[in-house]
C-alpha positions in Angstrom: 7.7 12.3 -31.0 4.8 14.0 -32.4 3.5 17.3 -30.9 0.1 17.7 -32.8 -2.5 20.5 -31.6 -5.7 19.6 -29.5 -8.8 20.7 -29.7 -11.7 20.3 -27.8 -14.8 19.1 -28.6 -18.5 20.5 -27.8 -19.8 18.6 -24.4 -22.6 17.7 -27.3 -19.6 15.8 -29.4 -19.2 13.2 -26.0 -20.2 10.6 -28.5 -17.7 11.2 -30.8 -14.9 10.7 -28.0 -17.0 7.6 -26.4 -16.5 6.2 -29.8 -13.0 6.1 -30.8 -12.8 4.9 -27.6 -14.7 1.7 -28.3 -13.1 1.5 -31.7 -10.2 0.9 -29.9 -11.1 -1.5 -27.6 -12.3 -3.1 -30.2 -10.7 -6.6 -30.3 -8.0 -5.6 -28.7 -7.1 -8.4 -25.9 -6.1 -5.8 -23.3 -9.4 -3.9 -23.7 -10.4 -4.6 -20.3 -7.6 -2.9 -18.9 -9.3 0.6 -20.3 -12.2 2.2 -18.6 -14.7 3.5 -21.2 -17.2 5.8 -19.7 -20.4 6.5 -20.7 -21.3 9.3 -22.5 -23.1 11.3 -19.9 -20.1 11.1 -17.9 -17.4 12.3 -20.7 -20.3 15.3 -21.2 -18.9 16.6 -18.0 -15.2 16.3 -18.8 -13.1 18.4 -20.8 -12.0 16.7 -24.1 -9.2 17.1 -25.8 -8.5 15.3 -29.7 -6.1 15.9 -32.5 -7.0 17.4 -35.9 -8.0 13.8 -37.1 -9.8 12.6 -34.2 -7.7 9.2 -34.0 -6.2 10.5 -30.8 -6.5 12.5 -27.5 -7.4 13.2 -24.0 -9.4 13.8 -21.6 -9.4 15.6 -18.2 -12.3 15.0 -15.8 -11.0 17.5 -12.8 -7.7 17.1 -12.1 -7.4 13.8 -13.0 -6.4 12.9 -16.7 -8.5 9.6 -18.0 -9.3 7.9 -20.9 -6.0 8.5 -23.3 -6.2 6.8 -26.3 -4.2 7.0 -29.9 -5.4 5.1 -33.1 -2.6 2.8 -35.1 -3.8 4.6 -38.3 -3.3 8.5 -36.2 -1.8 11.1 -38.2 0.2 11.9 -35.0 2.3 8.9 -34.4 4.0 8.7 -31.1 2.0 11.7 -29.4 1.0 10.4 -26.2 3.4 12.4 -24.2 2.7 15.5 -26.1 -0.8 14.7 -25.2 -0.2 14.4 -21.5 1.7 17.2 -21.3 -0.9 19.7 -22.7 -3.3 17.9 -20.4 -0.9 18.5 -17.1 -0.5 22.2 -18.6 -4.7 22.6 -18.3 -4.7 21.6 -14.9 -4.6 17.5 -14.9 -2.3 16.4 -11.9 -3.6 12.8 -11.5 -4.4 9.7 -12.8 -4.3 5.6 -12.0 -4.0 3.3 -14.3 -3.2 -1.5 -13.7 0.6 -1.9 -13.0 0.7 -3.4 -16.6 2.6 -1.1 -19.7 1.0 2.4 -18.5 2.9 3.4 -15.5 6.1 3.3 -17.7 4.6 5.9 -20.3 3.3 7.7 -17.5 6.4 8.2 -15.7 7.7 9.3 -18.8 5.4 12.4 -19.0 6.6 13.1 -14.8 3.9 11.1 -12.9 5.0 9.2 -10.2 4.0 6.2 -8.2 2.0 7.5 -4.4 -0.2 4.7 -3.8 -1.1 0.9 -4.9 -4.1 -0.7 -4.5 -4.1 -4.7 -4.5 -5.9 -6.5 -7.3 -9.1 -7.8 -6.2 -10.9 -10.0 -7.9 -14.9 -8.9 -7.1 -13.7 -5.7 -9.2 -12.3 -7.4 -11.9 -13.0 -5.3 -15.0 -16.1 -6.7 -17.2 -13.9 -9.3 -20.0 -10.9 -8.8 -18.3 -8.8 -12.2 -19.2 -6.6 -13.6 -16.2 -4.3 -15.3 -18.9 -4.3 -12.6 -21.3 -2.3 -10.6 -18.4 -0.5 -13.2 -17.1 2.8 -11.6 -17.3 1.3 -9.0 -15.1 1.3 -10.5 -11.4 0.2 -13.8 -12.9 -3.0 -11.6 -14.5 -3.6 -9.2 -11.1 -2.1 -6.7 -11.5 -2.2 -3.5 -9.2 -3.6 -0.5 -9.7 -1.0 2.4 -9.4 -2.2 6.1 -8.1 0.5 8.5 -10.0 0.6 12.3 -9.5 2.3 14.8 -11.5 5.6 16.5 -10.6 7.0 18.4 -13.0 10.8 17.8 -11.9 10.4 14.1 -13.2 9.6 14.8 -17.0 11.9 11.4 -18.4 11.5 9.5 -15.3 11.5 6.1 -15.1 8.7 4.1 -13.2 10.0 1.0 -10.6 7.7 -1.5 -10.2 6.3 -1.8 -6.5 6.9 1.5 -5.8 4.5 3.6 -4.1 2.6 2.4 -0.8 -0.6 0.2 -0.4 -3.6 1.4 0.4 -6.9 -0.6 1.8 -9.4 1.4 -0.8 -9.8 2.9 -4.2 -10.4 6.2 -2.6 -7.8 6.6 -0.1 -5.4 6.3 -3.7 -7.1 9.0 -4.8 -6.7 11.0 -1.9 -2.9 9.8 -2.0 -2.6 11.6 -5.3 -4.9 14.7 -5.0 -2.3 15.3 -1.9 0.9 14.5 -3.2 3.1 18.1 -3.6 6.2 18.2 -5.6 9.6 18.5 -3.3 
């Protein structure tokens, strides 16, 4: 694992971050699975990159978003690293589709509080039903996770964590959620 130093950009650099995150979505056939906000919107968010730019962070509140990490990054491997310093600067939250993610996020210590079934009307813009079909036949849920610091290394189960009705009662699921 690498453990590379972040720094963060100027809200005036929230192009820059806007696009390596395009770069990567890039033809990449799980792009839709990423949210890429505009650049107004990471202008208000704290962002974090390594040295070379090719990967980073970036915390928008307490909720960590948009973590990406070129192929070609001098950091191999430094996504955890990168979550970590993320949860140390205050990020306690994020969600993410119950496809690859919630297995690398339980790995930095966040933990399943809510799911949200998929529904179609809010597919993502591209997103690919076949592409994902290993993935609740290409539906996957969306999984609320909040941090807890006791389960650094844990492992995610699948299904866990309870339904909700809305997007925002997930998020008040994890803005809530307290360590035991």
């Amino acid at each position: 694992m690498s453990a590379p130093t972040l720094y963060e950009l100027d809200p005036a650099d929230s192009g820059i971050y806007r696009a390596q995150m395009v770069t990567l979505t890039d033809k990449n056939p799980y792009a839709a699975s990423v949210y890429v906000y505009d650049e107004d919107e990471y202008r208000t968010m704290r962002l974090l990159v390594t040295d070379d730019g090719k990967a980073g962070v970036a915390l928008k509140g307490d909720e960590i978003v948009s973590v990406f990490a070129h192929k070609d990054c001098a950091h191999p491997k430094s996504v955890q690293s990168m979550l970590s310093q993320a949860t140390a600067l205050g990020g306690r939250r994020l969600d993410c589709f119950d496809t690859v993610l919630p297995d690398l996020y339980a790995d930095a210590g966040f933990v399943p509080v809510a799911r949200l079934r998929w529904n179609d009307d809010y597919a993502p813009d591209g997103w690919d039903y076949e592409t994902f079909r290993t993935y609740n036949g290409g539906r996957p849920d969306v999984v609320f996770m909040a941090y807890d610091p006791d389960r650094v290394g844990g492992d995610y189960t699948p299904g866990v964590g309870e339904y909700v009705e809305d997007y925002d009662d997930g998020i008040a699921r994890a803005q809530r959620y307290r360590p035991s």
